[in-house]
Structures are given as structure tokens and as C-alpha cells.
C-alpha positions in Angstrom: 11.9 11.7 -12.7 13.2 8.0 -13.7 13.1 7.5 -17.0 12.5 4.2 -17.9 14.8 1.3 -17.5 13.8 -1.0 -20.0 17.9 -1.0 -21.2 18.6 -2.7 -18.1 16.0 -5.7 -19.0 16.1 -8.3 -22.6 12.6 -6.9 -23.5 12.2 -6.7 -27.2 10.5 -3.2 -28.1 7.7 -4.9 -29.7 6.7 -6.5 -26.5 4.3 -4.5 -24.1 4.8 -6.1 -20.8 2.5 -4.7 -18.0 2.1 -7.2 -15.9 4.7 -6.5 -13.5 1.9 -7.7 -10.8 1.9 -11.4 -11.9 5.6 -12.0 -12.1 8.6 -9.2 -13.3 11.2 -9.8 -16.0 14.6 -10.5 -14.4 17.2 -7.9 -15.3 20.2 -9.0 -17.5 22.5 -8.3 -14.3 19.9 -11.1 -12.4 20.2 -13.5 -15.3 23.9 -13.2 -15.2 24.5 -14.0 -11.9 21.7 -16.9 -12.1 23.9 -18.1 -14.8 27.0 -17.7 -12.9 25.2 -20.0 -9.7 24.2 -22.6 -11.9 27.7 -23.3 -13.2 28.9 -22.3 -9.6 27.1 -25.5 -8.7 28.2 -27.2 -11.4 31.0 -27.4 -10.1 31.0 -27.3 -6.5 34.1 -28.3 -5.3 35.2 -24.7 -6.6 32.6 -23.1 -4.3 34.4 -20.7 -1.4 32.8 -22.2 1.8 32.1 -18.6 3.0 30.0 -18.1 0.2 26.7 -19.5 1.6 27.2 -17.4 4.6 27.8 -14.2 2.2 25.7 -15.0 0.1 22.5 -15.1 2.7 23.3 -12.2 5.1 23.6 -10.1 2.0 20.1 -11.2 0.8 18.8 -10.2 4.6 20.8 -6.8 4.9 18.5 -5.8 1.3 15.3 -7.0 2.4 15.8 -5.2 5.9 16.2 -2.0 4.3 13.4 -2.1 1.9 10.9 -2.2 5.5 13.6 -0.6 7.4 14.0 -3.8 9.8 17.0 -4.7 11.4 18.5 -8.1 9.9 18.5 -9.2 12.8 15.1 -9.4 12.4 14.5 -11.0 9.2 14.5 -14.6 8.4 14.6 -16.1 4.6 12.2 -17.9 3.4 10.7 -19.7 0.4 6.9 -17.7 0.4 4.4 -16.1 1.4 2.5 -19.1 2.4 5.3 -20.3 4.3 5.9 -17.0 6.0 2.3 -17.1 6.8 2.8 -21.2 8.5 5.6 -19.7 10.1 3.4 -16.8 12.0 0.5 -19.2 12.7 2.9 -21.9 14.5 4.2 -18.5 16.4 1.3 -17.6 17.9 -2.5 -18.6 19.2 -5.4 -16.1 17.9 -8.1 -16.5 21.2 -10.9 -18.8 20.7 -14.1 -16.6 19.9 -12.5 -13.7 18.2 -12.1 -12.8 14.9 -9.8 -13.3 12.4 -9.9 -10.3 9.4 -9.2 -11.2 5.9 -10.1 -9.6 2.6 -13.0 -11.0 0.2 -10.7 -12.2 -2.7 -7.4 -11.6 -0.9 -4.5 -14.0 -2.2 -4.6 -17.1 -0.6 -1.4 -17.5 0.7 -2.6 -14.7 3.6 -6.0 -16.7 4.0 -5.5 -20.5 3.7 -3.8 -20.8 6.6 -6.2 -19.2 9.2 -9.1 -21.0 7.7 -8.0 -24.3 8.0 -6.7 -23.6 11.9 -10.6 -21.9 12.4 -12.6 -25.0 13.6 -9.6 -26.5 16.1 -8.7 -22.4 17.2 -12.4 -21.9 17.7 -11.9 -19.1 16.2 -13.7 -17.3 12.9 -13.0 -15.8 9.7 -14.2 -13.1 9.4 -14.0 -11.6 5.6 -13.9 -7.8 4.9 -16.3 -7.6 1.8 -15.2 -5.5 -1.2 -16.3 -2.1 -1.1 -18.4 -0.6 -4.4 -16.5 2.5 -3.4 -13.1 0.8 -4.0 -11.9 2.3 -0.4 -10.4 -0.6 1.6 -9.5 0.8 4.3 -12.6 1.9 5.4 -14.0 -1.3 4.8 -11.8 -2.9 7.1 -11.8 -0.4 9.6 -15.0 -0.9 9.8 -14.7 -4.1 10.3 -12.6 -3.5 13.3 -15.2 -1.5 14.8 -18.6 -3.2 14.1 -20.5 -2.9 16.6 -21.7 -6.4 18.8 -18.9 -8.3 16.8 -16.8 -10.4 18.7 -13.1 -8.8 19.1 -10.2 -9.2 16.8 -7.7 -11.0 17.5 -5.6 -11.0 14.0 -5.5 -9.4 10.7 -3.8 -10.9 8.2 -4.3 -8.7 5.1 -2.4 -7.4 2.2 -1.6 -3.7 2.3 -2.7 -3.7 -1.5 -4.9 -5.8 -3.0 -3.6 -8.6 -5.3 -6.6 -8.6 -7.7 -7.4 -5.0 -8.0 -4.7 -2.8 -6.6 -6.5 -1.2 -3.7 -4.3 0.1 -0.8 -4.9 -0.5 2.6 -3.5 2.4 4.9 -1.6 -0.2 7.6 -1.1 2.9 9.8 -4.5 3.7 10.2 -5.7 -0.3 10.2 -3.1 -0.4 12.7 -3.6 2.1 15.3 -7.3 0.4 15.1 -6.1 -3.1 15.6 -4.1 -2.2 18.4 -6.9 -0.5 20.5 -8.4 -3.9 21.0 -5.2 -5.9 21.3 -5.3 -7.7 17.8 -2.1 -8.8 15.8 -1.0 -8.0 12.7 0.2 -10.2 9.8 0.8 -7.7 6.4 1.6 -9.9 2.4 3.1 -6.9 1.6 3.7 -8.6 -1.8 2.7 -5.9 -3.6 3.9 -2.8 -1.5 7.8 -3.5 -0.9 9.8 -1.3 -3.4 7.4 0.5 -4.8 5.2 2.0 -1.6 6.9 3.2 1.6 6.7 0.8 4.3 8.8 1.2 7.5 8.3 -1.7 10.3 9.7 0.3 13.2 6.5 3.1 13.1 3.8 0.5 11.4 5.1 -2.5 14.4 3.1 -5.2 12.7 3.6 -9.3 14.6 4.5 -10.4 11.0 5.2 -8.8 7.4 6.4 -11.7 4.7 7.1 -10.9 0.9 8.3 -12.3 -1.5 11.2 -11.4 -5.2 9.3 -12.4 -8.4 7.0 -9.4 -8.8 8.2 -6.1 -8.0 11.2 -6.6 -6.9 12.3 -7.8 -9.8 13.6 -11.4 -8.7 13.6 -15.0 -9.1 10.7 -17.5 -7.6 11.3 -19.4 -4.1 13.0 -15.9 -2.6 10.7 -14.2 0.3 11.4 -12.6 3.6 9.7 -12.9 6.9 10.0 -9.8 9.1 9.0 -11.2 13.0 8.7 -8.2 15.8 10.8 -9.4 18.4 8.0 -9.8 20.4 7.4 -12.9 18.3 10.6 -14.0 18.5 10.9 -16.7 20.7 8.5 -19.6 19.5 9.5 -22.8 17.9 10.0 -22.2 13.8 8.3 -24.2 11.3 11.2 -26.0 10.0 14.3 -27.4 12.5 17.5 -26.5 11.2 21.2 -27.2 12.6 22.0 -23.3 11.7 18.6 -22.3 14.0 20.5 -24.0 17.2 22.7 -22.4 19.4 26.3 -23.9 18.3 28.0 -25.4 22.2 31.7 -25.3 21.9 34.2 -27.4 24.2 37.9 -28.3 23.9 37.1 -31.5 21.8 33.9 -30.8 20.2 30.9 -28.4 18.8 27.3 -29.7 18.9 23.9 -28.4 18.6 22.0 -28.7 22.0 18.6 -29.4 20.8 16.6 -27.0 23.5 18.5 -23.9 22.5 17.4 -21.7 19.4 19.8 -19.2 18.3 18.2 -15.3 18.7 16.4 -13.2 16.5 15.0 -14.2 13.4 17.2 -16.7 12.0 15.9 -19.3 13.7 13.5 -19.0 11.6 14.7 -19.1 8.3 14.1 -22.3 6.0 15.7 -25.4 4.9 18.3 -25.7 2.5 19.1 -21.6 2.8 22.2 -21.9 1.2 20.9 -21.5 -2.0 23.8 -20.9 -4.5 21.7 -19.8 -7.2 18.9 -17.6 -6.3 19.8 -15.7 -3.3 22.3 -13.4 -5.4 20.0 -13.1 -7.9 17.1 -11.5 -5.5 19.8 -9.5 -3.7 20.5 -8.2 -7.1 16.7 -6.9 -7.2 16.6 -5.5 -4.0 19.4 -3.7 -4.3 18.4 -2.2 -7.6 14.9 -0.8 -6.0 16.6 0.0 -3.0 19.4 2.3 -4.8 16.4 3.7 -7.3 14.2 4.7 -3.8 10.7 3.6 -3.6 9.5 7.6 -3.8 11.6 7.6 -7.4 9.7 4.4 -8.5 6.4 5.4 -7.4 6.4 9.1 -9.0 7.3 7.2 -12.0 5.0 4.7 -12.1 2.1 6.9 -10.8 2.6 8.5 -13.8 2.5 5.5 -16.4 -0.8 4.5 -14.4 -2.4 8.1 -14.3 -1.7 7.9 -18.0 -3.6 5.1 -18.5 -7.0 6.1 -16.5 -7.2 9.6 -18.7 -7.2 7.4 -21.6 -9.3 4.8 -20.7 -11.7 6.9 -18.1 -14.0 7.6 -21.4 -13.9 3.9 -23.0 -17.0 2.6 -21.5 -14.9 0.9 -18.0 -15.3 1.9 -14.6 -11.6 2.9 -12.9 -10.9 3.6 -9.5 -10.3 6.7 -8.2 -6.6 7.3 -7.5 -7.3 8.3 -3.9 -7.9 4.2 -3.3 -6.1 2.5 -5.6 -2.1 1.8 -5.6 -0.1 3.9 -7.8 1.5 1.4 -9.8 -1.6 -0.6 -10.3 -4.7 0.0 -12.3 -7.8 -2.2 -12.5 -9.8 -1.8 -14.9 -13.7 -3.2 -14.5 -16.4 -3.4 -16.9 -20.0 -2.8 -16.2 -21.4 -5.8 -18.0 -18.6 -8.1 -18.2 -15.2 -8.3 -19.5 -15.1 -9.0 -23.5 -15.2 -12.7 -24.8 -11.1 -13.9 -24.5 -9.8 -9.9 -24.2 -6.8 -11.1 -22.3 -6.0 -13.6 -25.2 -6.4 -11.5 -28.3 -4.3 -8.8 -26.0 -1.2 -11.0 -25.7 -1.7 -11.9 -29.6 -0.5 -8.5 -29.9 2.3 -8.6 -27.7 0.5 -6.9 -25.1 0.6 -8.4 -21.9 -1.5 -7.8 -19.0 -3.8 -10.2 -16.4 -7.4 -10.7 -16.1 -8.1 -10.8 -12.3 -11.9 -11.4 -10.7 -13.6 -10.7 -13.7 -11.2 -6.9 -14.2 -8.1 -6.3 -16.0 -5.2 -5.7 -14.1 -2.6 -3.1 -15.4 0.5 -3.3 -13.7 3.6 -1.4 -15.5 7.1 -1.2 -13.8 10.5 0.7 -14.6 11.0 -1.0 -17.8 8.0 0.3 -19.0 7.3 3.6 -21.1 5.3 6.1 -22.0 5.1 3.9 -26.0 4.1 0.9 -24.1 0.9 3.0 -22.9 -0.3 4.4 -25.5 0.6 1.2 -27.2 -2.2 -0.8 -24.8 -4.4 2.0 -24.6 -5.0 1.8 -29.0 -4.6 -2.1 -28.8 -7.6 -1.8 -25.9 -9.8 0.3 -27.2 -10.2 -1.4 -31.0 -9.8 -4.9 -29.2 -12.5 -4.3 -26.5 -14.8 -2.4 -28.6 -14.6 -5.1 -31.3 
């Protein structure tokens, strides 16, 4: 099993940080190279013009093999929401059918579909939460109602933001593709720690972004685009997402031709000296660790946590539902008066999320940083 890799990160041992779900801790190797691109650009006459070009195909090589994309396929990109305005300028959902969201769903996977709604003539149609904690059968259920007008777009996240819940994509999308619906997956919190492969799954879209689990800066995402998508207009125009035209005397960008694949797609201002090494850095590190490795390990931080707590007087999903690196934690008649405060008091560090606690540990943590929140829980909440 991987033992934990809090050597690799500047966390103090007093510190209990499990709240890997909100934003990560950068490793010292991150922080050095962020270091490194700051004075890189302090001094930019020094900077090797084939740097930028380095610098951003490495960045698309890592987040292709976390979904096991080609990176051909892959554009980079500053979020989720802009991943998401990216996919909606890329495609029409059909007037009178539905578009599927989740009840509480991050808004960067919602926003967008609402607004386009009343002009689309199209509706929103939002999965409600199940009691039961099983999302996917809530939404496949959705798919399925019967007298419901037809889907013609999910755009979910394949685990929950607020409470962990998995969605089994497979499954959601076999169903979406009996009635001819796209897919658009925030696989925010799934990439590097859960298993996702784009080539058997085949969603339109999948966007995610560096500063949770994969252990990176802000401003860092990835848009995956089937190349069935590939050949609309991008949200952004760019010199680098034209076709270069060379002749004798000059080169110029002929303003009707895109270059192919994903690039085309990818934002302004790419070349960012700073930040692209650092969330290759990231990837990298997940991606030599293996997202089975990661998982088994932080399954077992998180399986730790719901023996201790199951008995405390909360209600915790079963593991069947819930992600394996994420545990919310709910409370029958209401969270305790500022728990979240007098928590990070202590050094303990975790994130109050619609009206639950979310528990989110990563490699850094240990089994001390458990038991550590568990005691610090228990007295606090009981209190």
C-alpha cells in the first residue's frame, strides 16, 4: 500500500489537513518550480523561446494520460467554467428536450445551461438528491422517466462536489446514448484518484481542473473534446488556433482555417511560464503513483473514519455510493453552532458543504491525522 506522502509536502505535523476536496497543498517540488517561473519571468529576455511550446505539450501529454486521451485531443484551459462555455459554443442541445443536472451540483457544470435555457428552448431539468445517497440511480432514472421529454445533454459531475457521491458514467452513459443525448462530465473530483478512461466512457466533453486532487496551482484545467466535437468555432480566437500558410516571402494566419484537433481550442495567453510546470509536476506525480495505488490508500483513511464516526450520533453514507476518498458526514438535526470554526482552531481542517461536513484526506495524509479529527470531532461536536 502507499504510505503516506506527507514528506513530499511543507505540512507541519500539527496541522490536520483533510480538505484535499476544496483546494490541495502544492508539493515542495510544485513550489519550486513555481518559484523558478516567477524569476523565469523576471527576467524574460533569458527565457528559451522553445520553452512555451515545451512547456504546454508537456502539460497536455499528463492530462491525456490521466483519462487516457490522445493529446491530440486535449485543449488547455483556464476552468471548469470555461471548459463548460467552450462545449456550449460547440454544440446546440434541441429545443424541447432536457438538459440533466444535479440538485446542488457545482455551478461551473450548471450556470452555463441555465442561462442558454430560455433562448435554447430548452429545460433544466435537476436530478434531485436521493435519501438513499445512490446517484446513479437517481439520474438514471431521470433518463428514463416515463412521458418526460428526451434528453438531449447531461452535464454532471461523476462525483459529487458537496457530498462525495459517485455517479457510475458507464452506466449513465450507455443510458444517455439509447436516446441520443450528449455527455459533458466536471470530472473535478474523479481524475487521479478514480479510474476514468475516455476511449470506453466516449463522453462529447470531460473538463477538469489542478488545484484539488491533483495537487496543482489555480487557473490550470483540461478540456477533453471527442473528435466528434472537434470542428466548431472555440470560445476564444487565437493566432496558435489558425492554420499557419507559408509562402517564399511570408507566413500568415488565414482567418477561415482552424488548426485540427483540440488545440484550437485551447485559451488565451497559454504560454504560461509559471503555472503550466507546476500542474505538470502534479499530474505527473498521480500519474507515476497510479490512481488504483491512491485510491486503495485513501479508501482506507476514509473507511477509517466512518467506523469511528458511524456510532457518534451522524448519518454516513454507505461506501457502496459514496467516493472512496471522500466522506460526508450529515447530521440529523443540524450541524453544531460554528463546528467548522472551532475545528480549524485546532488545526484541523475540513469543509462544511450543504449543511454536511466534508472529509476529504489525500496522500499527505495519515493514519495520526484520523484519529487526530475523529477525537477533536467527537468532544467538539458533542460539546
Amino acid at each position: 500500500m502507499l504510505p503516506s506522502q506527507r514528506a513530499l509536502f511543507d505540512i507541519p505535523r500539527e496541522i490536520c489537513y483533510l480538505n484535499a476536496a476544496s483546494w490541495s497543498p502544492l508539493p515542495i517540488a510544485t513550489q519550486d518550480a513555481g518559484r523558478a517561473g516567477v524569476a523565469r519571468k523576471g527576467q524574460p529576455w533569458l527565457i528559451d523561446p522553445a520553452l512555451p511550446a515545451a512547456q504546454y505539450e508537456r502539460a497536455r501529454r499528463a492530462a491525456a494520460r490521466l483519462i487516457n486521451a490522445d493529446a491530440d485531443d486535449v485543449a488547455l484551459i483556464s476552468s471548469v467554467s470555461y471548459g463548460v462555455a467552450a462545449a456550449a459554443k460547440l454544440v446546440t442541445v434541441p429545443a424541447r428536450s432536457r438538459v440533466l443536472v444535479l440538485e446542488n451540483d457545482h455551478s461551473s457544470a450548471v450556470l452555463e445551461w441555465t442561462t442558454r435555457a430560455p433562448s435554447g428552448r430548452f429545460t433544466v431539468d435537476v436530478v434531485p438528491r436521493p435519501d438513499d445517497g445512490d446517484w446513479t440511480a437517481a439520474v438514471l432514472a431521470a433518463i428514463e422517466r416515463p412521458g418526460a421529454p428526451p434528453v438531449g445533454l447531461a452535464s454532471i459531475s461523476s462525483v459529487h462536489w458537496s457530498d462525495g457521491g459517485v455517479v457510475d458514467m458507464d452506466r449513465v452513459g450507455a443510458a444517455l446514448c439509447r436516446q441520443g443525448a450528449m455527455l459533458l462530465v466536471d470530472a473535478t473530483h474523479a481524475v487521479g484518484v478514480m479510474t476514468i478512461d475516455v476511449r470506453s466512457l466516449d463522453p462529447d466533453f470531460l473538463v477538469f481542473p489542478t488545484y484539488k486532487w491533483l495537487l496543482g496551482p489555480y487557473a490550470r484545467a483540461f478540456l477533453y473534446v471527442a473528435k466528434r466535437r472537434q470542428d466548431g468555432v472555440p470560445l476564444e480566437q487565437t493566432s496558435y488556433g489558425r492554420r499557419a500558410i507559408t509562402s517564399e516571402r511570408e507566413s500568415y494566419y488565414r482567418d477561415t482555417e482552424f488548426v485540427a484537433g483540440a488545440r484550437r481550442f485551447d485559451m488565451g495567453e497559454r504560454d504560461h511560464f509559471i503555472s503550466l510546470e507546476m500542474a505538470s509536476i502534479g499530474m505527473e506525480m498521480m500519474a507515476q503513483w497510479g490512481c488504483d495505488v491512491v485510491q486503495e490508500r485513501l479508501r482506507v483513511l476514509t473507511a477509517r473514519l466512518a467506523d469511528e464516526l458511524r456510532n457518534g450520533g451522524v448519518t454516513i453514507p454507505d461506501a457502496a455510493v459514496r467516493a472512496p476518498h471522500i466522506l460526508s458526514v450529515q447530521f440529523p438535526t443540524g450541524m453544531p453552532e460554528r463546528l467548522i470554526e472551532r475545528l480549524a482552531a485546532e488545526r484541523v481542517y475540513v469543509a462544511p458543504r450543504v449543511g454536511r461536513v466534508r472529509i476529504s484526506p489525500h496522500v499527505y495524509n495519515d493514519e495520526e491525522d484520523i484519529d487526530r479529527f475523529v477525537a477533536t470531532f467527537r468532544r467538539l461536536a458533542c460539546s
